[in-house]
BATOR-309221 format. One record per atom (N, C-alpha, C): residue in one letter; chain; z, x, y. Coordinates in Angstrom, 2 decimals. Last residue first. Layout:
<node><rest>A</rest><kette>A</kette><up>Z</up><east>X</east><north>Y</north></node>
...
//
This chain:
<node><rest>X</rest><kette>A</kette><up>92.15</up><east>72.73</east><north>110.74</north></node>
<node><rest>X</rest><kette>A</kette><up>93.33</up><east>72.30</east><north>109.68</north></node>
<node><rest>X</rest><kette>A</kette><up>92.93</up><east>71.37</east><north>109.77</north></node>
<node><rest>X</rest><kette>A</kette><up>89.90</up><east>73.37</east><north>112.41</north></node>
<node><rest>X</rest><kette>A</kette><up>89.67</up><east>73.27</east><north>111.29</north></node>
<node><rest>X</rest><kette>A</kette><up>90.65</up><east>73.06</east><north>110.22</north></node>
<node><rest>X</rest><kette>A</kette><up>90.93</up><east>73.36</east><north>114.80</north></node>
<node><rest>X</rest><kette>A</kette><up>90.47</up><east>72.07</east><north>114.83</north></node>
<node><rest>X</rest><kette>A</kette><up>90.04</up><east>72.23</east><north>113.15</north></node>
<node><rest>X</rest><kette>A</kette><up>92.74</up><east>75.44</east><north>114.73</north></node>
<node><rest>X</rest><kette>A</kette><up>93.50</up><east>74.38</east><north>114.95</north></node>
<node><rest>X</rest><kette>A</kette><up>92.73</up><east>73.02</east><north>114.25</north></node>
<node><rest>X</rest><kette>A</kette><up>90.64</up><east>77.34</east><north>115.20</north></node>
<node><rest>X</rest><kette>A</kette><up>91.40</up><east>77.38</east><north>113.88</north></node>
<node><rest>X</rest><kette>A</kette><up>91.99</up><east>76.37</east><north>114.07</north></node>
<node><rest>X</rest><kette>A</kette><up>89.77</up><east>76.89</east><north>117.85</north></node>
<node><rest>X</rest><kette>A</kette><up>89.03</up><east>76.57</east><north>116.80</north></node>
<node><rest>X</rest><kette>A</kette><up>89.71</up><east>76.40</east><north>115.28</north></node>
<node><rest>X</rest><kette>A</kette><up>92.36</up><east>77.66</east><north>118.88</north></node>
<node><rest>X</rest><kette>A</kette><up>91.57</up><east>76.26</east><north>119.20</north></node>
<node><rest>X</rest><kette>A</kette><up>90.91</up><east>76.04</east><north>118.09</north></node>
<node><rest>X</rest><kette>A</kette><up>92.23</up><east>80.24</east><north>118.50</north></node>
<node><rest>X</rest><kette>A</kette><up>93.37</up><east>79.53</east><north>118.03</north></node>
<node><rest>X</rest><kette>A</kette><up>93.15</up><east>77.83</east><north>117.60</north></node>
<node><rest>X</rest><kette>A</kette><up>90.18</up><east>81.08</east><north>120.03</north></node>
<node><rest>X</rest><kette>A</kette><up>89.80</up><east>81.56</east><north>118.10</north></node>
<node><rest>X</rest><kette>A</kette><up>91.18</up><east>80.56</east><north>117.67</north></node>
<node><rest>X</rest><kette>A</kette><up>90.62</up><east>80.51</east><north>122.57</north></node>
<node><rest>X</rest><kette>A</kette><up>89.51</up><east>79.69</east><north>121.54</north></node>
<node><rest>X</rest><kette>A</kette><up>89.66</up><east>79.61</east><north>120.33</north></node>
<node><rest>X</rest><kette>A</kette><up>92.64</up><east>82.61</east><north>122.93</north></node>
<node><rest>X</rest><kette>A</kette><up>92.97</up><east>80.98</east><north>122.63</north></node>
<node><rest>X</rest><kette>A</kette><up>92.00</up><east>80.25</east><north>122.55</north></node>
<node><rest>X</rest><kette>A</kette><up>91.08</up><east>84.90</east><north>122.58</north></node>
<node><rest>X</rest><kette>A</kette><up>92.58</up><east>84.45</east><north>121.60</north></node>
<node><rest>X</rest><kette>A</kette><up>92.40</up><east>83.20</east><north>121.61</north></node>
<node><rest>X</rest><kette>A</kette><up>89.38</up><east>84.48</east><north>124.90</north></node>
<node><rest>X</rest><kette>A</kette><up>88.71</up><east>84.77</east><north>123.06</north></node>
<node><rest>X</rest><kette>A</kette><up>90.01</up><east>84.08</east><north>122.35</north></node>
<node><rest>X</rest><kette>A</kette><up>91.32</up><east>84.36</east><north>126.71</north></node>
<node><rest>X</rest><kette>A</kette><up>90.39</up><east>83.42</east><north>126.82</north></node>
<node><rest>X</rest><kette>A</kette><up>90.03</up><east>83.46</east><north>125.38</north></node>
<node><rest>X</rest><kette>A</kette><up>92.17</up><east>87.09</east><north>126.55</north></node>
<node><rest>X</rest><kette>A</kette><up>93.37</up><east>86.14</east><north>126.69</north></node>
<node><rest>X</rest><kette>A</kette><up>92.48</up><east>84.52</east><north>126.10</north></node>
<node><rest>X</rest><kette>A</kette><up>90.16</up><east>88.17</east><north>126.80</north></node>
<node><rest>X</rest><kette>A</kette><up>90.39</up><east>88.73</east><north>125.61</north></node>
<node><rest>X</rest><kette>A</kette><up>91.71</up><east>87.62</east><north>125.55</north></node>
<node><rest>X</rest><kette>A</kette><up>89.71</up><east>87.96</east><north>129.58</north></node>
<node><rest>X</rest><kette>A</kette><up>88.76</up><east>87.57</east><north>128.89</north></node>
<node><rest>X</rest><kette>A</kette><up>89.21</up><east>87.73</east><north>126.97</north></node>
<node><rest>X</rest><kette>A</kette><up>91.60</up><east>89.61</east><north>130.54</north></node>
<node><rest>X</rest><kette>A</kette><up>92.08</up><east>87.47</east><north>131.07</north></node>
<node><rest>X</rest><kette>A</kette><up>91.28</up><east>87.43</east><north>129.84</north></node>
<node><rest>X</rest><kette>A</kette><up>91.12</up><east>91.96</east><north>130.12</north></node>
<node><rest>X</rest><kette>A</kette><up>92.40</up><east>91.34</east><north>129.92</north></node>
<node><rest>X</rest><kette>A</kette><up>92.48</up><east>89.85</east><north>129.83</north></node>
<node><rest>X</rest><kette>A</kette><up>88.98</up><east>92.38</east><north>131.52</north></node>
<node><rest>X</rest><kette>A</kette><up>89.11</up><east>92.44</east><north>130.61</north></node>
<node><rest>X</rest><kette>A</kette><up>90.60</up><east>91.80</east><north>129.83</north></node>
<node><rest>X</rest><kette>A</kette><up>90.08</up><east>91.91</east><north>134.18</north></node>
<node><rest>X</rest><kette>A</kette><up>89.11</up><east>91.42</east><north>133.86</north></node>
<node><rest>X</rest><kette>A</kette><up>89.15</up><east>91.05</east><north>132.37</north></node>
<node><rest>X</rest><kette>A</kette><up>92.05</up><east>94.33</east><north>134.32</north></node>
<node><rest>X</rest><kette>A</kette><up>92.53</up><east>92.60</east><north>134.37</north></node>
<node><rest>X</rest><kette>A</kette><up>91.51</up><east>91.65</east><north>133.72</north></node>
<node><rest>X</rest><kette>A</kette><up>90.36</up><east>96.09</east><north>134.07</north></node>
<node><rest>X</rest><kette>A</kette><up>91.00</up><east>95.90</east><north>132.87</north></node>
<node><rest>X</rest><kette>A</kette><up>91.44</up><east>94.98</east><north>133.04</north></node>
<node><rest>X</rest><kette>A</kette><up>88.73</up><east>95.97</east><north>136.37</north></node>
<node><rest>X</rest><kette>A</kette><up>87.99</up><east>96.04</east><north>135.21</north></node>
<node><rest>X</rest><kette>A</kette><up>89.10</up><east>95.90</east><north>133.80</north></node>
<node><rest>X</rest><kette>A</kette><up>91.17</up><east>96.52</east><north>137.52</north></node>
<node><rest>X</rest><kette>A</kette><up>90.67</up><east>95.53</east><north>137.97</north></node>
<node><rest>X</rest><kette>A</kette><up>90.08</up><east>95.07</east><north>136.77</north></node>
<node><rest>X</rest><kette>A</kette><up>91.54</up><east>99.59</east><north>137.08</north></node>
<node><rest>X</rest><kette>A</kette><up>92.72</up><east>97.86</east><north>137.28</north></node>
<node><rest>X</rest><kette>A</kette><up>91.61</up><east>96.98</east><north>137.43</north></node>
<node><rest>X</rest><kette>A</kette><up>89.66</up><east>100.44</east><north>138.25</north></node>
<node><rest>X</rest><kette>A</kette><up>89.31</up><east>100.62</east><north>137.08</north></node>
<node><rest>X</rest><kette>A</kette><up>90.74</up><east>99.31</east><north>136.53</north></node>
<node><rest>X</rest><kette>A</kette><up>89.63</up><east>100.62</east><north>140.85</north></node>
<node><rest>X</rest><kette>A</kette><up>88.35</up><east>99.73</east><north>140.30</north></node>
<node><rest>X</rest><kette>A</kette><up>88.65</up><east>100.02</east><north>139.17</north></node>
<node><rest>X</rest><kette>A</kette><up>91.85</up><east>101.53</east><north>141.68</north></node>
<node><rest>X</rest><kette>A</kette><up>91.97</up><east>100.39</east><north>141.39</north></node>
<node><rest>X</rest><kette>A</kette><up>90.58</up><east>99.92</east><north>140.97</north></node>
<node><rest>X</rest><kette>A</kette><up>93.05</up><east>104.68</east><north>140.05</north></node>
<node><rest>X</rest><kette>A</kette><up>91.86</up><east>104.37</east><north>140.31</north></node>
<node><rest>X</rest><kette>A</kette><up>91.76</up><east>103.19</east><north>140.32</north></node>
<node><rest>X</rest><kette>A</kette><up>95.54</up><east>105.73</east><north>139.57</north></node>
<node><rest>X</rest><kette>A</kette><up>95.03</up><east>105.83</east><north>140.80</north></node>
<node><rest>X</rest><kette>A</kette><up>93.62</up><east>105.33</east><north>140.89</north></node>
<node><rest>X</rest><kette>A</kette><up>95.96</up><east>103.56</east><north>137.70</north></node>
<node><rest>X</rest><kette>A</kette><up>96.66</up><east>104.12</east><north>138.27</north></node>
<node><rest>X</rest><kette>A</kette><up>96.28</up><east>104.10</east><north>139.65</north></node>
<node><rest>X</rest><kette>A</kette><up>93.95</up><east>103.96</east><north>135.60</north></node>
<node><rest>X</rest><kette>A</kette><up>93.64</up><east>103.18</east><north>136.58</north></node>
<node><rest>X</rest><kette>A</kette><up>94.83</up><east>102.87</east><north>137.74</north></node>
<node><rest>X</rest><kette>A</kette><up>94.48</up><east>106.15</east><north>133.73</north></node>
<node><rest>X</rest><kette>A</kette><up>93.49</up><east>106.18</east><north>135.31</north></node>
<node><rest>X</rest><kette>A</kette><up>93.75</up><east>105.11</east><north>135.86</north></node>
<node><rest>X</rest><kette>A</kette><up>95.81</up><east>104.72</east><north>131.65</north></node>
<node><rest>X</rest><kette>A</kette><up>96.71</up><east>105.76</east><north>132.81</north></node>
<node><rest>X</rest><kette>A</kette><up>96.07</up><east>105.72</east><north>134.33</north></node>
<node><rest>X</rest><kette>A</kette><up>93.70</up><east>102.28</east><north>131.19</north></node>
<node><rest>X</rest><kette>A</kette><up>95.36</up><east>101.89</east><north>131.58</north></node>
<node><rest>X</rest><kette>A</kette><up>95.98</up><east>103.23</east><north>132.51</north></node>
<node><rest>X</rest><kette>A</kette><up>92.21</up><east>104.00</east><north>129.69</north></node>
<node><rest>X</rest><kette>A</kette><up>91.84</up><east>103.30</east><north>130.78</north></node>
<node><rest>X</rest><kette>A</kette><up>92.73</up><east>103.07</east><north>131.83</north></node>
<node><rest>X</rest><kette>A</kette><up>94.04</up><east>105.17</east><north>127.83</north></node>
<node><rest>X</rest><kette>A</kette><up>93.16</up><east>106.15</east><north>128.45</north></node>
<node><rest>X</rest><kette>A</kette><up>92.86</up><east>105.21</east><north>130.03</north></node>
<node><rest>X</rest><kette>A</kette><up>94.18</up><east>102.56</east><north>126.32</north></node>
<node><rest>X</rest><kette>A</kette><up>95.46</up><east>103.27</east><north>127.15</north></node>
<node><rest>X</rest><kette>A</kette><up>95.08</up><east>104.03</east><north>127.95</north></node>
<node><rest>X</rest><kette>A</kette><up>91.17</up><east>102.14</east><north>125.39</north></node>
<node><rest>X</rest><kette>A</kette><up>92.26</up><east>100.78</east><north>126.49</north></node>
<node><rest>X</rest><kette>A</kette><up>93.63</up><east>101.77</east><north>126.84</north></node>
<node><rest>X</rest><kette>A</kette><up>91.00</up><east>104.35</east><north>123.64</north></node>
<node><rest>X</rest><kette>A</kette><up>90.30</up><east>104.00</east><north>125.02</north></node>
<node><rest>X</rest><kette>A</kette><up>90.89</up><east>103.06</east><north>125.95</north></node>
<node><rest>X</rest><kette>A</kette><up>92.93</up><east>104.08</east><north>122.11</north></node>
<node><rest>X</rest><kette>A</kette><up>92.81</up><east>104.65</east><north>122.71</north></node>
<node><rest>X</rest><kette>A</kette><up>92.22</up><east>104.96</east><north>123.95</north></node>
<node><rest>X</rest><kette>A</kette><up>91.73</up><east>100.68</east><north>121.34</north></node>
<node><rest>X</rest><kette>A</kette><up>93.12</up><east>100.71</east><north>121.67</north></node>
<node><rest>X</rest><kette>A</kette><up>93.58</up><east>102.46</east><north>122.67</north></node>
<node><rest>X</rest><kette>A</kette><up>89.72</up><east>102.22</east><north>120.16</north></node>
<node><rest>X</rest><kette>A</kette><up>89.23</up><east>100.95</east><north>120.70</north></node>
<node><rest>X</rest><kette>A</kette><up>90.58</up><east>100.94</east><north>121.55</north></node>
<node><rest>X</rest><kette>A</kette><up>90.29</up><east>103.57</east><north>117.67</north></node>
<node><rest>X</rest><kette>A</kette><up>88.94</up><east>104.73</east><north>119.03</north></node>
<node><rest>X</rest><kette>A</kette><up>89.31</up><east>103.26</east><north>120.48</north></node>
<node><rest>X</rest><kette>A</kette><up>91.55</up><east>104.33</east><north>115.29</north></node>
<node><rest>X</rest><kette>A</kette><up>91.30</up><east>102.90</east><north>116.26</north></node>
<node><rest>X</rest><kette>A</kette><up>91.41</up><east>103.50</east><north>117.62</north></node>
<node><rest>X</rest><kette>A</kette><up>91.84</up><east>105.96</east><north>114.08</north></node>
<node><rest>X</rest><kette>A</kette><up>90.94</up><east>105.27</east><north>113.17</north></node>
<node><rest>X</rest><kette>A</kette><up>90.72</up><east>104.34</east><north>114.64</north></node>
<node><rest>X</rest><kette>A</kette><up>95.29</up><east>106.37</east><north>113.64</north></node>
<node><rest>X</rest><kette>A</kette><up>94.15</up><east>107.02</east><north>112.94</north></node>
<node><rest>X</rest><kette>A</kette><up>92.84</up><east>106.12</east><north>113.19</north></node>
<node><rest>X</rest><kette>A</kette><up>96.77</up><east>104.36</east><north>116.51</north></node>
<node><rest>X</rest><kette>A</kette><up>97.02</up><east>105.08</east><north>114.84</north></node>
<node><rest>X</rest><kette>A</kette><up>95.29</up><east>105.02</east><north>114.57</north></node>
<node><rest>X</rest><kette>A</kette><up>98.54</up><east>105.34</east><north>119.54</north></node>
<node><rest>X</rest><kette>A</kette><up>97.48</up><east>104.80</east><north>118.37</north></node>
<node><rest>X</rest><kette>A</kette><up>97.42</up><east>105.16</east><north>117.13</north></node>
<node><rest>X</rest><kette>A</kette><up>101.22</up><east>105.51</east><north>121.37</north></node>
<node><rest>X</rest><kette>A</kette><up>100.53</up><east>106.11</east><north>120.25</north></node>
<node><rest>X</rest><kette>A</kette><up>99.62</up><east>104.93</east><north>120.09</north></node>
<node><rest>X</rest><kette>A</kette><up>101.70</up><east>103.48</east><north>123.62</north></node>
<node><rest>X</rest><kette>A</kette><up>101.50</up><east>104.90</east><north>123.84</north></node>
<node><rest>X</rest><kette>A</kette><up>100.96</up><east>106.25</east><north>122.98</north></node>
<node><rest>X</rest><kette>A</kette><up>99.35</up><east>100.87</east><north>123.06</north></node>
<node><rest>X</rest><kette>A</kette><up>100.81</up><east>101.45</east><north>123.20</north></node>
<node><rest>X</rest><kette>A</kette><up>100.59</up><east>103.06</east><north>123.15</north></node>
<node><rest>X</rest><kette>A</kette><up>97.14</up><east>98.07</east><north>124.23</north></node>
<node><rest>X</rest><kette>A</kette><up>97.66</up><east>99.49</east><north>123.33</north></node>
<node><rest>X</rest><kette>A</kette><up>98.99</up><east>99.79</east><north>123.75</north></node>
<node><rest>X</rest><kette>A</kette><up>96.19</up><east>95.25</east><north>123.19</north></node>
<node><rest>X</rest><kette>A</kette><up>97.34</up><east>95.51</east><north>123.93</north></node>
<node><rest>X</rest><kette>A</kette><up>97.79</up><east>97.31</east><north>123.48</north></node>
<node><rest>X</rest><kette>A</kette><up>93.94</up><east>95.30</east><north>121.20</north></node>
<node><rest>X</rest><kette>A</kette><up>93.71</up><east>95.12</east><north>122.98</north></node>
<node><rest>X</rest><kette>A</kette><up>95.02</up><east>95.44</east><north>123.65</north></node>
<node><rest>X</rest><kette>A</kette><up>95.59</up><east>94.61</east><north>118.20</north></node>
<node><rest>X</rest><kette>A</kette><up>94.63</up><east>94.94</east><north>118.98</north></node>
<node><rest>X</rest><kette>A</kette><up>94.22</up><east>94.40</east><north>120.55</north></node>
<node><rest>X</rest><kette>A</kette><up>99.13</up><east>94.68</east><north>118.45</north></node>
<node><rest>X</rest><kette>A</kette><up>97.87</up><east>94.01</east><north>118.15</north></node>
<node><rest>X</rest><kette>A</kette><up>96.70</up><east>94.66</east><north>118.88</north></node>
//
């Protein structure tokens, strides 16, 4: 799914390459962990609104 990348990407999705790219550096780079936990909780947070909201519209 989108935001969770994997070691390939497919054609077209610049968005998921960049999130693995991020993922190797941040390795040795913890300000860049961090910025992806960040990112991570916040994209955890979007999911389960967009679920919420779809819930309240059945």
């Amino acid at each position: 799914p989108a935001g969770v990348p994997v070691a390939t990407v497919g054609i077209g999705n610049g968005a998921n390459a960049g999130l693995l790219a991020v993922r190797i550096l941040s390795i040795k780079h913890p300000e860049l962990e961090k910025k992806l936990q960040d990112y991570t909780k916040k994209l955890k947070e979007m999911v389960s609104k967009m679920n919420e909201d779809l819930k309240n519209m059945l």
